[in-house]
Phi, psi and omega in degrees: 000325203275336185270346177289326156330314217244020140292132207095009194298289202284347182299310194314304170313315193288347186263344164101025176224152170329138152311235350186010178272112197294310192291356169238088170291161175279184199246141173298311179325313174289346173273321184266359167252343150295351166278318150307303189313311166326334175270352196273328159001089175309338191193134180226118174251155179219120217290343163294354168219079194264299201285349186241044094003274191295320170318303175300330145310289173324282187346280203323304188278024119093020158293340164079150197298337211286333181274354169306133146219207173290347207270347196265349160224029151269134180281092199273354184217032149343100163317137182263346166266152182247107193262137174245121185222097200317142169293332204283334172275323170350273181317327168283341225263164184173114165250124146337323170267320198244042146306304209279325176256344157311315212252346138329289181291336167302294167309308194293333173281330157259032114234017178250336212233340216282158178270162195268318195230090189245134188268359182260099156343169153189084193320327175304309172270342173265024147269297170344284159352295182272010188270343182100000187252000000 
């Protein structure tokens, strides 16, 4: 139930409103202006492909792979609560509103921003890739 609360957390964050406010769920209206919003991006990254992310990152903001250093993969922003969440939810679990901005930020990351010469698989984009778009 309490995750059924947190559907739409990022359509709801691109709109300037609390995840978590049970009295305002989102909206398709919050989806399609979080949608609108996406291109407006300086960099849309995707945290399963994080180290050719960062790399990729760098590219964008025109500093080049050479300015990466260690400090760009340490995890610095640990949460002190520990939420336990069964793999059988995991697997089920799928929101309907930010599926749709999930899968928006996927495209827009292998084909505007993903580095060219990534040393890394990353299945979404290198299927993207052999379809040619």
């Amino acid at each position: 139930q309490e995750a059924r609360l947190r559907y739409g957390c990022v359509a709801k964050t691109l709109n300037g409103r609390w995840c978590s406010a049970p009295d305002a769920p989102a909206t398709d209206a919050d989806v399609a202006r979080a949608l609108e919003l996406l291109p407006l991006f300086a960099f849309v990254g995707v945290f399963e492909d994080y180290e050719t992310m960062v790399y990729s990152f760098h590219e964008a903001v025109g500093v080049g792979r050479a300015a990466v250093g260690p400090l760009d993969f340490v995890h610095a922003r640990s949460t002190r609560r520990k939420v336990d969440v069964s793999d059988a939810f995991r697997a089920t679990y799928d929101d309907p509103w930010d599926r749709a901005i999930y899968d928006a930020a996927v495209a827009t990351y292998c084909t505007r921003f993903r580095t060219r010469n990534a040393t890394r698989a990353f299945a979404p984009c290198d299927a993207a890739r052999a379809r040619g778009s």
